[in-house]
C-alpha positions in Angstrom: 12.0 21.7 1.5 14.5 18.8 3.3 13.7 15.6 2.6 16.9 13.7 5.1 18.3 10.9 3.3 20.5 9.4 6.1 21.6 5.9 6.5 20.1 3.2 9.0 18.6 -0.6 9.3 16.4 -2.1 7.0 13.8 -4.2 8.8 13.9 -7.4 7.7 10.8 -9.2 6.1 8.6 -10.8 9.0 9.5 -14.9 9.1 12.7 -14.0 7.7 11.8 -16.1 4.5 13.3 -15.9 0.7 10.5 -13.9 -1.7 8.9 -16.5 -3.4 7.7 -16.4 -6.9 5.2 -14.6 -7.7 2.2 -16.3 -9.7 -1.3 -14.9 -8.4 -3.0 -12.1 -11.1 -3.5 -8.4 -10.7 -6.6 -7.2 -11.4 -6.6 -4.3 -13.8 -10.5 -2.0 -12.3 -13.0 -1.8 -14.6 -14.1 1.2 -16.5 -11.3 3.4 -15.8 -7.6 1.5 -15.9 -5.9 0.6 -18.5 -5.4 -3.1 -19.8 -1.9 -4.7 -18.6 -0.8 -3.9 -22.9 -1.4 -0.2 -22.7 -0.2 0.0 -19.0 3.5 -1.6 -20.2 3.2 0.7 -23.1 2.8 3.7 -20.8 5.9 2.4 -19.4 8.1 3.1 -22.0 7.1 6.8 -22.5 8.3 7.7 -18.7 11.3 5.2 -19.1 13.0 8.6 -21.1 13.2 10.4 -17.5 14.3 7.5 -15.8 10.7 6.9 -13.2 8.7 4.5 -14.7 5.9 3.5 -12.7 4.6 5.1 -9.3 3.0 2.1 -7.2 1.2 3.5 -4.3 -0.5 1.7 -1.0 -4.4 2.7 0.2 -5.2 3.0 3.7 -3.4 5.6 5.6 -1.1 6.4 2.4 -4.2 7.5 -0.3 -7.1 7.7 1.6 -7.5 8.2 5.7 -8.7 5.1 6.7 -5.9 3.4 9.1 -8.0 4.7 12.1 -10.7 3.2 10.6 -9.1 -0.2 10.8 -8.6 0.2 14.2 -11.8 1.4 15.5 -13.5 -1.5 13.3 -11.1 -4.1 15.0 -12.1 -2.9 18.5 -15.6 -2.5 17.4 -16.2 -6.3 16.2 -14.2 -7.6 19.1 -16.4 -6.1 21.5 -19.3 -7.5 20.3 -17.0 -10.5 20.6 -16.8 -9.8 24.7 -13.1 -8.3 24.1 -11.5 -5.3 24.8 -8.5 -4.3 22.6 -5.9 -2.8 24.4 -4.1 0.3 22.6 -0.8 -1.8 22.7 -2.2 -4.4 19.6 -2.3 -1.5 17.3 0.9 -0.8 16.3 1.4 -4.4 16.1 -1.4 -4.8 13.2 -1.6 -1.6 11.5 -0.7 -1.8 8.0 -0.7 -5.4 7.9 -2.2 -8.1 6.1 -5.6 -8.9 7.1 -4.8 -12.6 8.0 -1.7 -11.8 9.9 -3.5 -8.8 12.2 -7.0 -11.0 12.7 -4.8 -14.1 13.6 -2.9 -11.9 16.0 -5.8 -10.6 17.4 -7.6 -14.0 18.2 -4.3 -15.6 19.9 -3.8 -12.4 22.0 -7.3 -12.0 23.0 -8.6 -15.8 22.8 -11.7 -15.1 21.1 -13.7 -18.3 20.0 -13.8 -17.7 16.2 -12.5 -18.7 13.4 -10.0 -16.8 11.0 -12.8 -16.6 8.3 -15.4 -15.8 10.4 -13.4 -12.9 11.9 -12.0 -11.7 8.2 -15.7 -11.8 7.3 -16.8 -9.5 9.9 -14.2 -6.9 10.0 -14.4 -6.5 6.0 -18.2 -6.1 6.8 -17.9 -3.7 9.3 -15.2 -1.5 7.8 -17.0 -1.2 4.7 -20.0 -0.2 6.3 -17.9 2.2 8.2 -16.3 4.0 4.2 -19.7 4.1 3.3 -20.6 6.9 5.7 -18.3 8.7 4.0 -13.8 8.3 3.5 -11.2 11.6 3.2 -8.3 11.1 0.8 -5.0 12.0 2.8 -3.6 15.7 1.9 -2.1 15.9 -1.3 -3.2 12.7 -2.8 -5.7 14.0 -5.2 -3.2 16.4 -6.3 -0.6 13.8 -6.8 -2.7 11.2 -9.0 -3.7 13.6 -11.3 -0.3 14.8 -12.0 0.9 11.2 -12.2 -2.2 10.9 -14.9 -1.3 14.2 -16.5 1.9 12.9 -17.4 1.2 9.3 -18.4 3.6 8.0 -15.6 1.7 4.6 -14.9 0.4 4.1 -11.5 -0.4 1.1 -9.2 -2.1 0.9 -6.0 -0.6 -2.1 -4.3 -3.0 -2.5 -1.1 -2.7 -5.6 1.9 -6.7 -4.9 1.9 -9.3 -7.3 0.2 -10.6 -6.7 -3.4 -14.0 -5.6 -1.8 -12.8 -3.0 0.1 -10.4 -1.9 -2.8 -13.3 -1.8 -5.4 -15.3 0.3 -2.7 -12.5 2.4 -2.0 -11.9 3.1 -6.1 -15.1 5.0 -5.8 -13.3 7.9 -4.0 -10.1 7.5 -5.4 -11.2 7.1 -9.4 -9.9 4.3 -11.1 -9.3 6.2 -14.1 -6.3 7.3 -11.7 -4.5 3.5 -11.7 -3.0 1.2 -14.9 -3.9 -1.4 -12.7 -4.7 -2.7 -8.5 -3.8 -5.3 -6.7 -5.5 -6.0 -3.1 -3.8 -8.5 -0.8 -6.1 -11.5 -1.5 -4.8 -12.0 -4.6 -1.4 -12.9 -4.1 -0.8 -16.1 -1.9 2.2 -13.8 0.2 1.7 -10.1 0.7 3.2 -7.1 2.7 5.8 -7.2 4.1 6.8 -9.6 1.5 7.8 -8.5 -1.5 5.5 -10.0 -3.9 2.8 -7.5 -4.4 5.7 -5.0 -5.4 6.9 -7.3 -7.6 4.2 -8.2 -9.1 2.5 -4.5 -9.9 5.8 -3.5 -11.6 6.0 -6.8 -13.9 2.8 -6.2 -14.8 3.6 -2.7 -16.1 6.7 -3.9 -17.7 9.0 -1.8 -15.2 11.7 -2.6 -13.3 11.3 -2.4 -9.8 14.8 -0.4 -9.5 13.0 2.0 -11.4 9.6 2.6 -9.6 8.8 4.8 -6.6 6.3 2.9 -4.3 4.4 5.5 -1.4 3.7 3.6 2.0 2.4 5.0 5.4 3.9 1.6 7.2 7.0 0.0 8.4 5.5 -3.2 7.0 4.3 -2.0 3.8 8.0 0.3 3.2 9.8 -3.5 4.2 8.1 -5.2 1.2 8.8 -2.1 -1.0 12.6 -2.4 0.0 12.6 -6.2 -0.2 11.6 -6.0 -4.2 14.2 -3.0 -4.9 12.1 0.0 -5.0 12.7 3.2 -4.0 10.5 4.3 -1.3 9.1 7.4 0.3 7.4 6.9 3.3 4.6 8.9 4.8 4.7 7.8 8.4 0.6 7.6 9.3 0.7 6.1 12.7 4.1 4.2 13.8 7.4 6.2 13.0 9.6 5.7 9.9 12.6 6.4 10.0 15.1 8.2 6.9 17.2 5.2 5.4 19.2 4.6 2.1 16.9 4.8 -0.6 14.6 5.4 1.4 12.7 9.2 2.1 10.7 10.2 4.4 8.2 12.9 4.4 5.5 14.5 6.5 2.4 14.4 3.8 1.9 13.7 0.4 1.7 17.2 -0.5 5.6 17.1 -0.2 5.3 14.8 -2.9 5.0 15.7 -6.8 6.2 14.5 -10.1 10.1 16.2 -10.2 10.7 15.0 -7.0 9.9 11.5 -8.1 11.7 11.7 -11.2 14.7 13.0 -8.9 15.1 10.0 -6.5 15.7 7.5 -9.7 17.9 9.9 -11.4 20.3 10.5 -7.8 20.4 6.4 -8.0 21.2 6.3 -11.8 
């Protein structure tokens, strides 16, 4: 299989701002993932191949729910009295939700407020998984190799808590040493916090984990805290960059290949 590695631009984190420290908590899913103790532990018995965590985003990377987003967006709106026009979505997809709902008011003018919106579309998109939510090609396949082989994992996700928790239902989250959803950091994707934060808490260094992303704005917060990425393009195009590989599915994705990408670097 090719996987091109060629050289080009790094976007640059939106606002253009330094990463600031990192101080909210990541939550560590009931039941099935390990406490932060034994995740950093777990660390230390990939560290011998060189990959030491696998930190992974949700929608449109793990399970097929980008579309989702959109439809809910254009749903709520139009009960709003808006119409969405195709244009806004590559604008908010794979954002943060309160950088794509404040986008969405100014451009459309709606009279509501941010929290009233964020309520609404979490509402609506949940109720929209419940009817049922397919995990992208490959990504079953993938976790339980990563679990197979004690290489922690971390799914790192802009989406709220709620709709991570619900989501963990078809994942497993036996699967994950630990999640983090984007309302509990105070700066997420594309900055590089959440990264950061997910591979402190395992006790890796970022160098030395492989973060999957579907998004330019999820691969720019990857970059911006030193991983090496491999993108998945689900609906805007990625393109090839140092450090940087892109494939067409996560089935073109398993455990050497990981391993590979920190040992070319190392």
């Amino acid at each position: 299989m090719t996987r091109p590695l060629s050289r080009v631009g790094v976007p640059p984190a939106f606002g253009g701002s330094a990463p600031a420290p990192v101080s909210a908590p990541a939550h560590v899913p009931g039941g099935g993932g390990r406490p932060d103790a034994a995740a950093a532990s777990a660390v230390s018995g990939a560290a011998a191949a060189g990959l030491q965590a696998v930190l992974l985003d949700m929608d449109g990377t793990l399970v097929d729910t980008e579309g989702f987003w959109w439809e809910t967006e254009v749903e709520v709106f139009a009960e709003l009295g808006y119409a969405l026009a195709d244009e806004h979505r590559e604008v908010v997809v794979g954002g943060p939700m309160s950088r794509s709902a404040t986008y969405l008011i100014q451009a459309t003018g709606a009279d509501i407020s941010l929290g009233d919106l964020t309520v609404l579309l979490n509402s609506k998109f949940i109720e929209r998984v419940e009817r049922g939510v397919s995990l992208m090609p490959g990504a079953r396949r993938l976790l339980t190799e990563l679990a197979a082989h004690d290489v922690p994992a971390a799914l790192v996700s802009a989406s709220h808590r709620r709709v991570i928790d619900r989501m963990l239902v078809s994942l497993g989250p036996e699967h994950f040493a630990l999640t983090l959803a984007g309302d509990e950091v105070e700066r997420t994707k594309p900055h590089p916090d959440p990264y950061l934060l997910a591979a402190s808490r395992l006790g890796a260094h970022p160098g030395r984990c492989v973060v999957v992303e579907d998004t330019v704005t999820g691969v720019t917060s990857a970059e911006a805290a030193g991983c090496h990425v491999v993108a998945v393009p689900s609906v805007t195009r990625i393109e090839p960059a140092h450090r940087r590989t892109v494939v067409p599915s996560l089935e073109e994705v398993d455990l050497p290949f990981l391993r590979s990408l920190i040992a070319s670097a190392h």
